[in-house]
TIMI-125220 format. One record per residue: residue number from 0; y, x, z of N, C-alpha, C in turn. Coordinates in nm, 4 decimals, padded with zeros to 6 digits. Each point is the difference from the previous one (the first is absolute). Example, Ala and Ser with C-alpha at 12.3 -4.5 7.8 and 13.67 -1.06 7.14 Angstrom:
2
R num      npy      npx      npz     capy     capx     capz      cpy      cpx      cpz
R   0 -00.5690  01.3190  00.7800  00.1190 -00.0890  00.0000  00.1200  00.0900  00.0000
R   1  00.1050 -00.0350 -00.0720  00.1190  00.0820  00.0060  00.1090 -00.0770  00.0730
This chain:
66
R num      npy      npx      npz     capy     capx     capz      cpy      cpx      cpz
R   0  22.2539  11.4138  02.9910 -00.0021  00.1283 -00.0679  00.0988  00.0960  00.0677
R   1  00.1373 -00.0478  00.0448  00.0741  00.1010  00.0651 -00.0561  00.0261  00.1403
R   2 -00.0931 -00.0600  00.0586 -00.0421  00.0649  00.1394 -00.0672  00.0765 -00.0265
R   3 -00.1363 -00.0627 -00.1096 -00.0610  00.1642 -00.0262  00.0548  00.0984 -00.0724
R   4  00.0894  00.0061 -00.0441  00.0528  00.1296 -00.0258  00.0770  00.0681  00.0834
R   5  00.0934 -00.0873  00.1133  00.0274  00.0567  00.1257 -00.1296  00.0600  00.0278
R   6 -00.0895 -00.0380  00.0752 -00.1181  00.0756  00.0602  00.0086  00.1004 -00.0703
R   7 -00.0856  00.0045 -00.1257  00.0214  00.1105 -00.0731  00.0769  00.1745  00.0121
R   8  00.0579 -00.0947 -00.0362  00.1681  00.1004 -00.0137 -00.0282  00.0617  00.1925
R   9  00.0374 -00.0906  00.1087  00.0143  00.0335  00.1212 -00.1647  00.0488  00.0306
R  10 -00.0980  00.0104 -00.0593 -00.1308  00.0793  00.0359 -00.0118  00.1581 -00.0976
R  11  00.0851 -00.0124 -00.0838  00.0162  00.1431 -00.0870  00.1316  00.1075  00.0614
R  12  00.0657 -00.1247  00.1052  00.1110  00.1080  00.0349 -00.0224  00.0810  00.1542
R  13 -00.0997 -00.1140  00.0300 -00.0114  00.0773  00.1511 -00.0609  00.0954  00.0057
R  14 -00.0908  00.0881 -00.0483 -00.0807  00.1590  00.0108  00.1654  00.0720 -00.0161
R  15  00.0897  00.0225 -00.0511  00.1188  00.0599 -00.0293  00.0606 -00.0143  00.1412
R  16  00.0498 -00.1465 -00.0294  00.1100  00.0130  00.1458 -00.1015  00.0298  00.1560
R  17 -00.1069 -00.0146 -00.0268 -00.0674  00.0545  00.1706  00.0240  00.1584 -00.0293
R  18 -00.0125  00.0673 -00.1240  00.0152  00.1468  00.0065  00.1070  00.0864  00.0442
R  19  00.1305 -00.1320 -00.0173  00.1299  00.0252 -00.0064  00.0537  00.0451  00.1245
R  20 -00.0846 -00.1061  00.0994  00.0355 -00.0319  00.0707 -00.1215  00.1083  00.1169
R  21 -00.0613  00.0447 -00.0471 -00.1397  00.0692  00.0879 -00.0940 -00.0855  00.0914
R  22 -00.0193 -00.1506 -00.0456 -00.0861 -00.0762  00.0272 -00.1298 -00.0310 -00.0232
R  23 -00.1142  00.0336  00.0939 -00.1384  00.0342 -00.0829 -00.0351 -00.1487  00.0365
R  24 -00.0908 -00.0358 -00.1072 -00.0404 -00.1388 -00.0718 -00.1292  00.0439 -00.0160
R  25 -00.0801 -00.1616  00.0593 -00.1430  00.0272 -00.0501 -00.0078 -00.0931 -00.1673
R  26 -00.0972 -00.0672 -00.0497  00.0267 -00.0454 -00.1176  00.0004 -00.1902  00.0204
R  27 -00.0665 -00.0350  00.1340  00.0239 -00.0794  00.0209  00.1351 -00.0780  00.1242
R  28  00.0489  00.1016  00.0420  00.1344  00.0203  00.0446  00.0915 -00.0652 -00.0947
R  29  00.0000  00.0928 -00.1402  00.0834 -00.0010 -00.1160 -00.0352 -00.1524 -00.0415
R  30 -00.0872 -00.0409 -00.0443 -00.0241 -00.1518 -00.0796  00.0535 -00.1178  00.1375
R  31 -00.0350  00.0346  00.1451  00.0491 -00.1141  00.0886  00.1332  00.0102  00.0367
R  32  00.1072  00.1182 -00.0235  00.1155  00.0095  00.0004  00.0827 -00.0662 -00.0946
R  33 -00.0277 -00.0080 -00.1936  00.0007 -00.0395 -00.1167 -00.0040 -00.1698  00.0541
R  34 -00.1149 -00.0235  00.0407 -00.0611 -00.1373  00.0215  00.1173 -00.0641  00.0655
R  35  00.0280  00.0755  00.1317  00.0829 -00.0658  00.0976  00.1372 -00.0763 -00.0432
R  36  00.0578  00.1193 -00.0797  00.1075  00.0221 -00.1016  00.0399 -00.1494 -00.0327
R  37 -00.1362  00.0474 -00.0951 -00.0085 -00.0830 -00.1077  00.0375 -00.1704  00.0332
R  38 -00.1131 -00.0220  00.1070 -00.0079 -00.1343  00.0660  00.1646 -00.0603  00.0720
R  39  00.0579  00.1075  00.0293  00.1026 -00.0129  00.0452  00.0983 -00.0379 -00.0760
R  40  00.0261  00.0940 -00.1164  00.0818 -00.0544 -00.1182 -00.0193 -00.1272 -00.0613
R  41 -00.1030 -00.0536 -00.0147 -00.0639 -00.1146 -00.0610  00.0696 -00.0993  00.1280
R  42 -00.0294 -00.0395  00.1298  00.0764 -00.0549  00.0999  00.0593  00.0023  00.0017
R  43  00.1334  00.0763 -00.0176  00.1498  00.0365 -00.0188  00.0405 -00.0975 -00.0985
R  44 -00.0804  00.0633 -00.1192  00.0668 -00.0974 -00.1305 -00.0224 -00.1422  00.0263
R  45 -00.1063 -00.0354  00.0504 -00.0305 -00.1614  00.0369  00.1158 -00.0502  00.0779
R  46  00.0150  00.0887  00.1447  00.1314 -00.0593  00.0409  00.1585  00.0236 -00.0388
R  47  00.0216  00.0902 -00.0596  00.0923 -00.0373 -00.0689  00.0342 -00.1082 -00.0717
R  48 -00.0980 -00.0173 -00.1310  00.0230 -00.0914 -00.0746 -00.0046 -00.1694  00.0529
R  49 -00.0793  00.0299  00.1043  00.0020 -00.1332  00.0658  00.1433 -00.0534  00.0955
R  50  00.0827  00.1222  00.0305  00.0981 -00.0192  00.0480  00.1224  00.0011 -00.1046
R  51  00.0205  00.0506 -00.1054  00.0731 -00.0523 -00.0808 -00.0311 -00.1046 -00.0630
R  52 -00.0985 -00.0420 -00.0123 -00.0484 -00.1370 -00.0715  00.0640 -00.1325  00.0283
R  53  00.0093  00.0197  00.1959  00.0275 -00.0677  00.0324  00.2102 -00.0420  00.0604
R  54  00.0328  00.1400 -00.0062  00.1341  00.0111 -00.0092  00.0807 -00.0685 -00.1069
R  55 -00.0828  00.0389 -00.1363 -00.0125 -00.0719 -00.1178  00.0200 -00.1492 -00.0158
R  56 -00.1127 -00.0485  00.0717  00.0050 -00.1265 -00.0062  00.1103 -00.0663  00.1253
R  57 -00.0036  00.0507  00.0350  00.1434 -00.0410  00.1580  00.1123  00.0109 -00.0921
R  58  00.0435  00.0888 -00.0764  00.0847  00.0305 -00.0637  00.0485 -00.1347 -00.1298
R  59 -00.1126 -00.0206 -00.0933 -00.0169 -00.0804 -00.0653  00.0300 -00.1419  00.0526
R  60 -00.0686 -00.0493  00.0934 -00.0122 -00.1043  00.0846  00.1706 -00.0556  00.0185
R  61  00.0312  00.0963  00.0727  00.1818 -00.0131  00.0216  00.0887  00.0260 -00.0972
R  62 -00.0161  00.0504 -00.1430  00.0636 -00.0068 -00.0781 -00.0125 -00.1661 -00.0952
R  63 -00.1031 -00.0228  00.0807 -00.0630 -00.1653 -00.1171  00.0614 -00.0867  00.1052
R  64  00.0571  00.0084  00.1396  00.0877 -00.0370  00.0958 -00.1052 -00.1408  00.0317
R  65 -00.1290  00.0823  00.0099 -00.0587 -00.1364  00.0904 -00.0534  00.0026  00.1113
């Protein structure tokens, strides 16, 4: 639910900030830019969490001193 509302949210904001900015956008420009985003954030969060997960458990591991 929070990615699609990222999308969301990041597909309602871009007609604004391309204006802001004087960037002409076709309409499928706009949804594969959103997309890109999107896909990206979602990867991010995967590796993050996969890298604290595992700091985590390194962490844990040596506090149980085995």
């Amino acid at each position: 639910m929070n990615t699609f509302i990222g999308f969301i949210v990041s597909y309602a904001a871009w007609p604004p900030a391309a204006a802001m900015f004087d960037m002409p956008y076709s309409h499928g420009q706009h949804f594969g830019i959103v997309l890109f985003f999107t896909v990206l954030s979602v990867v991010r969060g995967y590796v993050l969490r996969r890298w604290f997960n595992a700091r985590l458990h390194k962490a844990v591991v040596a506090l149980a001193g085995d």
